[in-house]
C-alpha positions as CSV (number, residue, x, y, z in Angstrom):
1,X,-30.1,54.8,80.0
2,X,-30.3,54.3,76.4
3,X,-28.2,51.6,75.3
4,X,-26.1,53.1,72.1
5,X,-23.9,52.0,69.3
6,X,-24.9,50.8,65.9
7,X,-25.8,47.0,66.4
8,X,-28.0,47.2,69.2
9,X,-30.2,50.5,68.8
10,X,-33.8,49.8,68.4
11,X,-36.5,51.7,66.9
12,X,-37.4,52.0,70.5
13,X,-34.4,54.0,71.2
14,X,-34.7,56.3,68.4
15,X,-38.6,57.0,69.9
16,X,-36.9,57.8,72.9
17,X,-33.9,59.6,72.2
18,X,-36.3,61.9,69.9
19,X,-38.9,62.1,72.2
20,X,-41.9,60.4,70.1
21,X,-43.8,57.4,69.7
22,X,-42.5,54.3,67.9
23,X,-45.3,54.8,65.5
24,X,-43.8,58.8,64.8
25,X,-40.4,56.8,64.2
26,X,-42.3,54.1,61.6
27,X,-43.9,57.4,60.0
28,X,-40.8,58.9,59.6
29,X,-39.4,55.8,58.2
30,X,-42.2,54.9,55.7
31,X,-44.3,57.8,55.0
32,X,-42.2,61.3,55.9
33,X,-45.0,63.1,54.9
34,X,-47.4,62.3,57.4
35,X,-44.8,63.8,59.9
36,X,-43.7,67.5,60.1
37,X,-40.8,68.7,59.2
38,X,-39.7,69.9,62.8
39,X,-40.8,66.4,64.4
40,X,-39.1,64.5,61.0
41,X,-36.1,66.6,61.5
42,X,-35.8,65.6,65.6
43,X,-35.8,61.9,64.3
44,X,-33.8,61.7,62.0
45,X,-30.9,63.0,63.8
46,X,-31.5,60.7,67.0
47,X,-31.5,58.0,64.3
48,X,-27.8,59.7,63.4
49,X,-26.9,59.9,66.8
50,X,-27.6,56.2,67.3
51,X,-26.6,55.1,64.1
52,X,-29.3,52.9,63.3
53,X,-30.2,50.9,60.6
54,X,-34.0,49.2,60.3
55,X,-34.2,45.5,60.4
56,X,-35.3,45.3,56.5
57,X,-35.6,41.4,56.5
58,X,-38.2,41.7,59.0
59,X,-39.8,44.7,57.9
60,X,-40.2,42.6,54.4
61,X,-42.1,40.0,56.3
62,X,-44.4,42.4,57.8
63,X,-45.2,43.7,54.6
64,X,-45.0,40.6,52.3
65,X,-42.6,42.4,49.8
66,X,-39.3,44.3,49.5
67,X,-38.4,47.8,48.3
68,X,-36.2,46.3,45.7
69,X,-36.8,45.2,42.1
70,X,-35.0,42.3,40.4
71,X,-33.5,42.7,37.2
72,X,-32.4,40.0,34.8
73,X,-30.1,40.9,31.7
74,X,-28.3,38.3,29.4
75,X,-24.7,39.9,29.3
76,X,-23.9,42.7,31.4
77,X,-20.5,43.1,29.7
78,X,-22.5,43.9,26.6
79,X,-23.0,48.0,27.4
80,X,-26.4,47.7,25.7
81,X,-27.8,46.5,29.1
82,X,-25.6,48.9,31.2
83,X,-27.6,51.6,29.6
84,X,-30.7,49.1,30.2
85,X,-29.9,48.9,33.3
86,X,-29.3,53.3,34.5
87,X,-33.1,53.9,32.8
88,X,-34.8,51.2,35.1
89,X,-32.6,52.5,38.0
90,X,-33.9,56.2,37.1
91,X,-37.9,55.1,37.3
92,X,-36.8,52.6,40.4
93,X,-35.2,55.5,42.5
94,X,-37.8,58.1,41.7
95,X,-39.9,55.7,43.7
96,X,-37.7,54.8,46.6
97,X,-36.7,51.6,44.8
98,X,-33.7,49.8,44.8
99,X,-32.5,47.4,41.8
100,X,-31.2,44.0,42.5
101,X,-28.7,43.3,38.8
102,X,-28.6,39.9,37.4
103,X,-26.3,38.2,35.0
104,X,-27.9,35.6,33.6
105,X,-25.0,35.1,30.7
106,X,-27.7,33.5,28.2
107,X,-28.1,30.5,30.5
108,X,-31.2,29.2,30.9
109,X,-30.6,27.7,33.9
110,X,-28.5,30.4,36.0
111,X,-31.6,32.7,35.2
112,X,-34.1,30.3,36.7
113,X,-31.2,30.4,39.9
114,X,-31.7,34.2,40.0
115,X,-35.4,34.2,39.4
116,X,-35.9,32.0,42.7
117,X,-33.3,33.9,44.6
118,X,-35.5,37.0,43.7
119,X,-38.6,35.2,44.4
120,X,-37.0,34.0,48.1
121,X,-35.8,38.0,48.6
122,X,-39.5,39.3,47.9
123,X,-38.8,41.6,45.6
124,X,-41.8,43.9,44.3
125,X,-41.6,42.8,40.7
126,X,-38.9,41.4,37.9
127,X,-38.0,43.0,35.0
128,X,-36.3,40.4,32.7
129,X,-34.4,39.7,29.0
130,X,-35.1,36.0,29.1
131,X,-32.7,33.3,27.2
132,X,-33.9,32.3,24.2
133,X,-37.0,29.9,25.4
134,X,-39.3,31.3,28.4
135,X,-38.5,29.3,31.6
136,X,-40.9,27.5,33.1
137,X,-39.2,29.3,36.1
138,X,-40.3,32.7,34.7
139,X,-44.1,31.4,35.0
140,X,-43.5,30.3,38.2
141,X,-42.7,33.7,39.7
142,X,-45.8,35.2,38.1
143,X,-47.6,32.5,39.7
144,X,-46.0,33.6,43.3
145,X,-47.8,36.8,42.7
146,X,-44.5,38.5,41.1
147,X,-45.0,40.8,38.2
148,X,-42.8,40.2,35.5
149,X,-42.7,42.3,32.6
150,X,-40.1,41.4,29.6
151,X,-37.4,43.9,28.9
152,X,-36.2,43.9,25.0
153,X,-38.7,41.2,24.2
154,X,-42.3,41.0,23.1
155,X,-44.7,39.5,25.0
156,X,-46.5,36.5,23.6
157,X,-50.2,36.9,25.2
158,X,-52.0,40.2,26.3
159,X,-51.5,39.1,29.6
160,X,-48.1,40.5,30.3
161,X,-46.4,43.9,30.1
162,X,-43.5,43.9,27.7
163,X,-40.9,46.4,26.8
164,X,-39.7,45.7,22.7
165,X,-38.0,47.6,20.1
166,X,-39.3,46.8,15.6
167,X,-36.0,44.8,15.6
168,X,-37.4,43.8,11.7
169,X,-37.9,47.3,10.7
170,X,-34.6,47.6,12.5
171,X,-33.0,44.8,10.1
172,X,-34.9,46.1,7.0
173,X,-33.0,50.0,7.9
174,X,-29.7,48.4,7.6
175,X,-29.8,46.2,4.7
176,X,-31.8,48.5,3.0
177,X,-28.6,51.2,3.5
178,X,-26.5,48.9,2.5
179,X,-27.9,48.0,-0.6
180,X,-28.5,51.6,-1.6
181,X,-24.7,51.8,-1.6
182,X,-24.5,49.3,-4.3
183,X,-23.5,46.0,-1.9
184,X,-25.1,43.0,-3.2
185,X,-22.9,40.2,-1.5
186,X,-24.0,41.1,2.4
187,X,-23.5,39.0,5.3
188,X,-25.6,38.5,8.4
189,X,-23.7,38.1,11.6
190,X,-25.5,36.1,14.2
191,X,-27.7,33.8,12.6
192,X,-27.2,30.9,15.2
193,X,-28.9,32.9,18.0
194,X,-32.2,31.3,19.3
195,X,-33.0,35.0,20.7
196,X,-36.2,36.1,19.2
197,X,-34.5,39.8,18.6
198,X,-32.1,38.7,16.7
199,X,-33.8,36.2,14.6
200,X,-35.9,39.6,14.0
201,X,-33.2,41.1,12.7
202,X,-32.3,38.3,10.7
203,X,-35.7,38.8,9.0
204,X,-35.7,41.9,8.4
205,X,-32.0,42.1,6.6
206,X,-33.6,38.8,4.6
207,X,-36.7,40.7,3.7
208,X,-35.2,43.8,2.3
209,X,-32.7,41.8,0.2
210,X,-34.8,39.6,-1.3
211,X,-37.3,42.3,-2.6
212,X,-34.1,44.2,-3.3
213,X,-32.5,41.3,-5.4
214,X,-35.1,38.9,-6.1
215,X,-34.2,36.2,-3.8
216,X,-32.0,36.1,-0.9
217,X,-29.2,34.5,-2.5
218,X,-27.1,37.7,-1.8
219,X,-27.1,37.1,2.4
220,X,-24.3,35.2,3.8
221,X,-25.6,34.0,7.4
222,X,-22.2,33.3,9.6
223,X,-23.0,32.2,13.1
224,X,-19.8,32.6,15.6
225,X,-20.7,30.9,18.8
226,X,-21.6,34.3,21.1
227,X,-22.5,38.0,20.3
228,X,-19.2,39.0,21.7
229,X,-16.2,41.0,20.3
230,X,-14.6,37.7,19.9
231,X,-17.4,36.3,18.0
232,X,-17.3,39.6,15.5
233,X,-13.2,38.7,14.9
234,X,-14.5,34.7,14.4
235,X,-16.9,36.1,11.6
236,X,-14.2,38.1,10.1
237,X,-11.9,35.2,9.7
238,X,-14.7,33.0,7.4
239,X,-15.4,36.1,5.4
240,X,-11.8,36.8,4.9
241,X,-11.3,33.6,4.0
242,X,-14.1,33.6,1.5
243,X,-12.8,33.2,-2.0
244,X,-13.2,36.8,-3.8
245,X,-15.6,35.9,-6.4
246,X,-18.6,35.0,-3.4
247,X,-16.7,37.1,-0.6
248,X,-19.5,39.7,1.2
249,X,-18.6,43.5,0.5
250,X,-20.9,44.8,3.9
251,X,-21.9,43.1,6.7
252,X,-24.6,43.4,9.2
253,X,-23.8,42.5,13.5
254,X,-26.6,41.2,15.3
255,X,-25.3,44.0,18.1
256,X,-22.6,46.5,18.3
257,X,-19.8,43.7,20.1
258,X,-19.9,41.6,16.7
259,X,-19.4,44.8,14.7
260,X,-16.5,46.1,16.7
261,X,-14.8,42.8,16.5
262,X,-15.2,42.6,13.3
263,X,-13.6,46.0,12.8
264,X,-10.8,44.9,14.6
265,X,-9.9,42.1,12.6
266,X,-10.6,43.7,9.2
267,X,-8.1,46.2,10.4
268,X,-5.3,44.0,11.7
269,X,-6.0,41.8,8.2
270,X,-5.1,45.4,5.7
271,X,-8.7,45.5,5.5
272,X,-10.0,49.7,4.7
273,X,-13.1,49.7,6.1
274,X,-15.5,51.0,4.8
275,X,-13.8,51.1,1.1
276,X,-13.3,47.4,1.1
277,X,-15.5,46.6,3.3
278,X,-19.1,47.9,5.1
279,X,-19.4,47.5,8.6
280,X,-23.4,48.3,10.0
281,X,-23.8,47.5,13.9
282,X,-27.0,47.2,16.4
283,X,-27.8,48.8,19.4
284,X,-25.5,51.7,18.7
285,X,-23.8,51.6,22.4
286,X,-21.0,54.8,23.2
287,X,-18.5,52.2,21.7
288,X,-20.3,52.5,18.2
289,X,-19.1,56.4,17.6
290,X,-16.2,56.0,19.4
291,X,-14.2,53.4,17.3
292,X,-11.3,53.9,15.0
293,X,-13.5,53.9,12.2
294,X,-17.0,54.9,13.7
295,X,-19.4,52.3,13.8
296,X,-23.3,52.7,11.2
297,X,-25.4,51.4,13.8
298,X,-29.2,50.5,14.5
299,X,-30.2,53.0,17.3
300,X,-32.6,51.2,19.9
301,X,-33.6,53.9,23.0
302,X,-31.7,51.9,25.4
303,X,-32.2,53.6,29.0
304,X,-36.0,54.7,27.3
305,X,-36.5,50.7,27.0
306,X,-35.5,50.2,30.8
307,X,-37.3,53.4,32.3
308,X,-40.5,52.5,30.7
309,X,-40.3,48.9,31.5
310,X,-39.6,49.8,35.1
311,X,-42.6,52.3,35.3
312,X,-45.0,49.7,33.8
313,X,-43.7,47.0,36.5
314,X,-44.1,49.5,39.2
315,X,-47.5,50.4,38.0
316,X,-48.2,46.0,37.9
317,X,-46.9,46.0,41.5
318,X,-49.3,49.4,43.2
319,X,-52.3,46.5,41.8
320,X,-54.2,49.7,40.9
321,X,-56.3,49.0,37.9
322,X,-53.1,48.0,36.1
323,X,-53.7,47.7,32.6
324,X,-51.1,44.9,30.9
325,X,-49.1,47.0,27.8
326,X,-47.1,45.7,25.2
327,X,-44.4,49.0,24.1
328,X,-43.0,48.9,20.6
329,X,-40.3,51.4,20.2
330,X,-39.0,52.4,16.7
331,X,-35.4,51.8,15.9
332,X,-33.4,54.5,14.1
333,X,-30.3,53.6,11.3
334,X,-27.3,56.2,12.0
335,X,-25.0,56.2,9.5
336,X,-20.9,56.7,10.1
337,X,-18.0,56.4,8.6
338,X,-18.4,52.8,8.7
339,X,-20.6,52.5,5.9
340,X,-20.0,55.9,4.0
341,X,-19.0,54.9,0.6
342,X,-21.0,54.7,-2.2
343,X,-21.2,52.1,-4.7
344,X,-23.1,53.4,-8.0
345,X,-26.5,54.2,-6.0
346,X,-29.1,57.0,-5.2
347,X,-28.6,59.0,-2.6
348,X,-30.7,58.5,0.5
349,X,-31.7,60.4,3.6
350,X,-30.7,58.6,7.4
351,X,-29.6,60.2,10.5
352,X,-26.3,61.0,10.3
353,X,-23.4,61.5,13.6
């Protein structure tokens, strides 16, 4: 008699119930192909019947690896890295991959907690947007064996895959908008951020106003203590509070959160935006178009950046003549109501929606 029910039924039982070998049953299980569709067919409805459900933990020791990837982001309530997150899922599933999400909130060390867990859980590779300085931790999983391939960041050697949007050509597009429209008193939101993007940014925005102006004493750096919506209503505050005579007339968010709480509170202050003031964000998340007053924002290819990052891990993992890339995607400036009016300049051409 077979012994039934969902916590005891073997792989044994499923061989018998379907009348085939165990191996037939690991076949079906790992490599359907190899099995025809009749004989696939039989087992899979004895493994109904039974309601089994494979010992994966064991089955990963077998192997030496899991059919999951890891996945590190720095703020999964920034919807940047929801969007992130659907593309790598895309490339994982198209493989029979699974993605483990982690949350490392910009702290170093709860992303070397996750990286170990991930290490322990044998996962086939890690995708990762590390904190501002690369763990030591991050090194170590490579050493494991792990591929790692950084999400939204550059590489540093050719010896790593990396994932990475122009973020100072992305920087350069907004103030150069900006200052097109006649603003010459524009503020940089985010300047505090160890993150190598946004310092990017940073550059980029200092760049284009200094060969715009002849120096960059037209950027006002304000660093509010996280890239959050609240952090975008702390920036607000200083720049409302700035006398009028220096007071910025535009400002540029190191993401989409900053720029969105900085809306807010230019609106709850009597501020119009964009007549008396320019909003321009980054990222351009759902969020951007959707505001009151529709966000200008710096387009990065967000589920593009995870679906290639994933496909280049998965390619690391197979071990197959892997070549290590380095991806540089181009960011795009689309320009909304946000930034529309026009101070004394010439026109300009941008993507508009």
């Amino acid at each position: 008699m077979i012994r039934g029910g969902p916590l005891t039924s073997s792989i044994r039982d499923v061989a018998e119930r379907a009348g085939v070998s165990v191996g037939t049953v690991s076949n079906v299980l790992n490599r359907p192909t190899m099995v025809s569709e009749v004989t696939r067919d039989r087992v899979l409805a004895a493994i109904a019947d039974l309601g089994f459900v494979r010992n994966e933990s064991a089955r990963q020791l077998r192997a030496g690896h899991s059919r999951t990837i890891g996945l590190v982001v720095l703020d999964i309530a920034n919807p940047f890295f929801t969007d992130v997150a659907r593309g790598v899922e895309e490339a994982a599933n198209a493989e029979g991959l699974s993605v483990i999400l982690c949350n490392s909130d910009d702290l170093a060390a709860r992303e070397a907690a996750h990286l170990d867990v991930l290490a322990e859980q044998r996962v086939r590779g890690v995708l990762i947007t590390p904190t501002a300085e690369l763990s030591p931790a991050l090194e170590a999983v490579r050493r494991r064996g792990v591929p790692v391939v950084l999400l939204d960041r550059r590489a540093t050697g050719p010896d790593q895959c990396s994932v990475a949007v122009d973020d100072v050509h992305g920087g350069r597009l907004a103030a150069d908008h900006l200052l097109e429209r006649g603003h010459r008193r524009i503020a940089f939101v985010g300047g505090s951020s160890g993150l190598p993007q946004v310092q990017e940014r940073h550059q980029g925005v200092e760049l284009a106003i200094r060969e715009a102006c002849g120096s960059d004493d037209a950027l006002t750096v304000l660093s509010p203590a996280k890239l959050t919506v609240a952090g975008g209503r702390e920036a607000a505050e200083q720049i409302i509070g700035t006398p009028a005579a220096r007071r910025p007339t535009a400002a540029i968010c190191a993401n989409d959160l900053l720029a969105l709480g900085m809306l807010q509170e230019m609106v709850r202050h009597g501020v119009a935006v964009p007549e008396d003031f320019a909003i321009v964000g980054y990222d351009d998340i759902d969020f951007a178009a959707a505001a009151a007053v529709p966000l200008s924002s710096v387009r990065k290819p967000r589920q593009e950046l995870g679906r290639r990052a994933a496909e280049l891990l998965i390619d690391e993992a197979r071990g197959e003549n892997h070549l290590h890339e380095q991806l540089l995607f181009e960011p795009v400036l689309v320009v909304r109501q946000s930034s529309m009016v026009r101070r004394n300049a010439a026109p300009t051409r941008e993507a508009t929606a």
